[in-house]
Backbone bond lengths (Angstrom), bond angles and torsions (degrees), N, CA, C in turn:
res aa  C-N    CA-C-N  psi(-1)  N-CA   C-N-CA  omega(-1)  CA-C   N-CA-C  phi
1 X - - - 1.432 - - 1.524 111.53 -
2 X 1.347 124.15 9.93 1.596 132.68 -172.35 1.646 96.55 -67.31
3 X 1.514 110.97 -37.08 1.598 105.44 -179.75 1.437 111.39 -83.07
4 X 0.980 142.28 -2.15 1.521 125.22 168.90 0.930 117.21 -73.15
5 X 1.545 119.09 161.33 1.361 118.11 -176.98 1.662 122.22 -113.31
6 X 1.278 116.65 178.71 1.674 106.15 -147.82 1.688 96.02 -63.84
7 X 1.386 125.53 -41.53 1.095 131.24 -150.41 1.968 97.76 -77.94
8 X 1.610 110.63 -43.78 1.274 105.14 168.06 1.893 123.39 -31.68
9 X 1.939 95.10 -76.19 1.462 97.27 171.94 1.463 141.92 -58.00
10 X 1.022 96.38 -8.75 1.867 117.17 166.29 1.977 94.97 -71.98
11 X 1.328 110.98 -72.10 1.808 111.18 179.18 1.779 105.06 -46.30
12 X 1.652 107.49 -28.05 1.766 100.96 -171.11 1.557 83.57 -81.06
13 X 1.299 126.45 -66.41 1.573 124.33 -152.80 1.978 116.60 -46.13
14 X 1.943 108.44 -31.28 0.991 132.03 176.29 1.890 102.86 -64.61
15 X 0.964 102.97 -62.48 1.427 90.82 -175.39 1.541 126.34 -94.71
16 X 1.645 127.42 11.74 1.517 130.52 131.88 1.538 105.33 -65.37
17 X 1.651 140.34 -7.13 1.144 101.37 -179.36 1.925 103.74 -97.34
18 X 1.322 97.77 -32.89 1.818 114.62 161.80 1.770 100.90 -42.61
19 X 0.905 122.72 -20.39 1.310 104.72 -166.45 1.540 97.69 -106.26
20 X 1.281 134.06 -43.08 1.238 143.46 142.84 1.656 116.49 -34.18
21 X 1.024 125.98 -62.28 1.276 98.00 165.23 1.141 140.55 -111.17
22 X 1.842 119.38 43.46 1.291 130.53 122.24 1.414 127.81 -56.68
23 X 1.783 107.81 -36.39 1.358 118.35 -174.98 1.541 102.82 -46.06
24 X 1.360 101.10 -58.46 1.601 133.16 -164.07 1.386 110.29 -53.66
25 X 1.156 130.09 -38.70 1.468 148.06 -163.71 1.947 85.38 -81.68
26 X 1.269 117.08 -62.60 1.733 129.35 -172.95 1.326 86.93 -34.71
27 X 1.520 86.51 -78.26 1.712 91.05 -153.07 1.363 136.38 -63.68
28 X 1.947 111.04 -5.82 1.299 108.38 138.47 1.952 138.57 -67.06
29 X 1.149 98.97 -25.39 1.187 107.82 -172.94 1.696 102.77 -93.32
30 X 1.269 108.70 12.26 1.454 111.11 179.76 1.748 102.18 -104.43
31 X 1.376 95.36 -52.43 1.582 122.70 175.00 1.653 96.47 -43.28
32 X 1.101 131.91 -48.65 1.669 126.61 -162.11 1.210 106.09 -79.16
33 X 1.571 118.94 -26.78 1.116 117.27 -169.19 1.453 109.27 -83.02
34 X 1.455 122.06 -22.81 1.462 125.35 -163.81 1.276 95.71 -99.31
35 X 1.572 129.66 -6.62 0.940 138.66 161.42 1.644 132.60 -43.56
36 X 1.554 86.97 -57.94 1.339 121.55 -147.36 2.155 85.03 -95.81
37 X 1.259 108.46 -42.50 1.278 102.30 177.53 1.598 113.36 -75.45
38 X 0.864 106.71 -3.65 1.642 92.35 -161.95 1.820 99.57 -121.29
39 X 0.921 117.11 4.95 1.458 137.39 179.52 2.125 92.24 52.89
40 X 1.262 102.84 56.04 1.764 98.82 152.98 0.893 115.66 -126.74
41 X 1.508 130.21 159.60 1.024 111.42 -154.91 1.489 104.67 -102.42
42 X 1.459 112.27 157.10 1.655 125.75 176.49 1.150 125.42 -21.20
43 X 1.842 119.83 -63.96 1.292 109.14 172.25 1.637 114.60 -83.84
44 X 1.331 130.47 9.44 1.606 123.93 152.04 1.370 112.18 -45.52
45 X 1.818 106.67 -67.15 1.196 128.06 -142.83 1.844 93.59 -67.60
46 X 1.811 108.68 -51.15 1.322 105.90 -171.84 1.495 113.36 -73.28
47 X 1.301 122.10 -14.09 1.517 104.91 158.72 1.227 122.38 -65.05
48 X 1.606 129.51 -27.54 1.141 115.63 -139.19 2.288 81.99 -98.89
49 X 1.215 92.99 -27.95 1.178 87.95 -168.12 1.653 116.56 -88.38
50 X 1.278 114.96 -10.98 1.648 131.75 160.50 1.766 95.74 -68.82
51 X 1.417 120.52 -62.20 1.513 108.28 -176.00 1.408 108.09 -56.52
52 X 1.363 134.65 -38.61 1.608 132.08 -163.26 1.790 100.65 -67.23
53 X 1.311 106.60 -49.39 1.790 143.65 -169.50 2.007 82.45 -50.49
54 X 1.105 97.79 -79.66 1.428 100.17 -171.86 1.623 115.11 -61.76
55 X 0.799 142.08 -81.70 1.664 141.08 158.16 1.266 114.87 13.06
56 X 1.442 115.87 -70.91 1.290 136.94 -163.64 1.581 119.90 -45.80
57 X 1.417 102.11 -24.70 1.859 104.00 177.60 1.443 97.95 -75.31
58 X 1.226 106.13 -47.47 1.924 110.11 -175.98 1.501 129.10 -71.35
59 X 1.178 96.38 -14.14 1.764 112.65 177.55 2.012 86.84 -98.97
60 X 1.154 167.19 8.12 1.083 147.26 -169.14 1.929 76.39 -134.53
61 X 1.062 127.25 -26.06 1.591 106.81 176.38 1.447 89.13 -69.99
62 X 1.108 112.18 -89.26 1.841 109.46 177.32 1.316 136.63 19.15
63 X 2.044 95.11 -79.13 1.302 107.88 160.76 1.940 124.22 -38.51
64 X 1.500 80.27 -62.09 1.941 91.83 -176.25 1.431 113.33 -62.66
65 X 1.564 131.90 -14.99 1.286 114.62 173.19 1.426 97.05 -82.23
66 X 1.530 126.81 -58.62 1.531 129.38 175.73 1.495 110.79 -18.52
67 X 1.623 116.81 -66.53 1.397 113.37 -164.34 1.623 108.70 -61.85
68 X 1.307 111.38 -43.10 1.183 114.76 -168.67 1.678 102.09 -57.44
69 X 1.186 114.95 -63.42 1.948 109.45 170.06 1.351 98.48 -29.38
70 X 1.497 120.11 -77.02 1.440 107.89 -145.99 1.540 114.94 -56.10
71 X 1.442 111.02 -38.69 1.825 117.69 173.41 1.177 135.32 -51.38
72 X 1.906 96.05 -35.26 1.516 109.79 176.36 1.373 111.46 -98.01
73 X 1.524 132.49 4.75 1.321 127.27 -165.43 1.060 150.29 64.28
């Protein structure tokens, strides 16, 4: 991304955050529902799934440095 230009990554930075908080909007309205079916309650379900939601970029760096050791030795 060294070649883009300022005005490009401003249009990229604008629409990772649109996409982020569509995510965000889902996954509450997903959260209520698994809520509501599963008799736990709301803020259980949205912690557990805000902590998983967030984690998950840093647990897949993790993973990918791990595998890469174990493959390459």
């Amino acid at each position: 991304m060294d070649s883009l230009s300022l005005p490009v990554l401003w249009i990229v930075l604008a629409g990772l955050a649109g996409t982020i908080l569509v995510s965000a909007t889902q996954l509450t309205k997903n959260a209520d529902i698994i809520a509501f079916k599963t008799g736990l309650g709301r803020s259980f379900v949205g912690v557990v799934l805000l902590a998983t939601a967030t984690s998950l970029p840093g647990h897949w760096g993790e993973f990918s440095f791990v595998g890469r050791r174990v493959w390459r030795g």
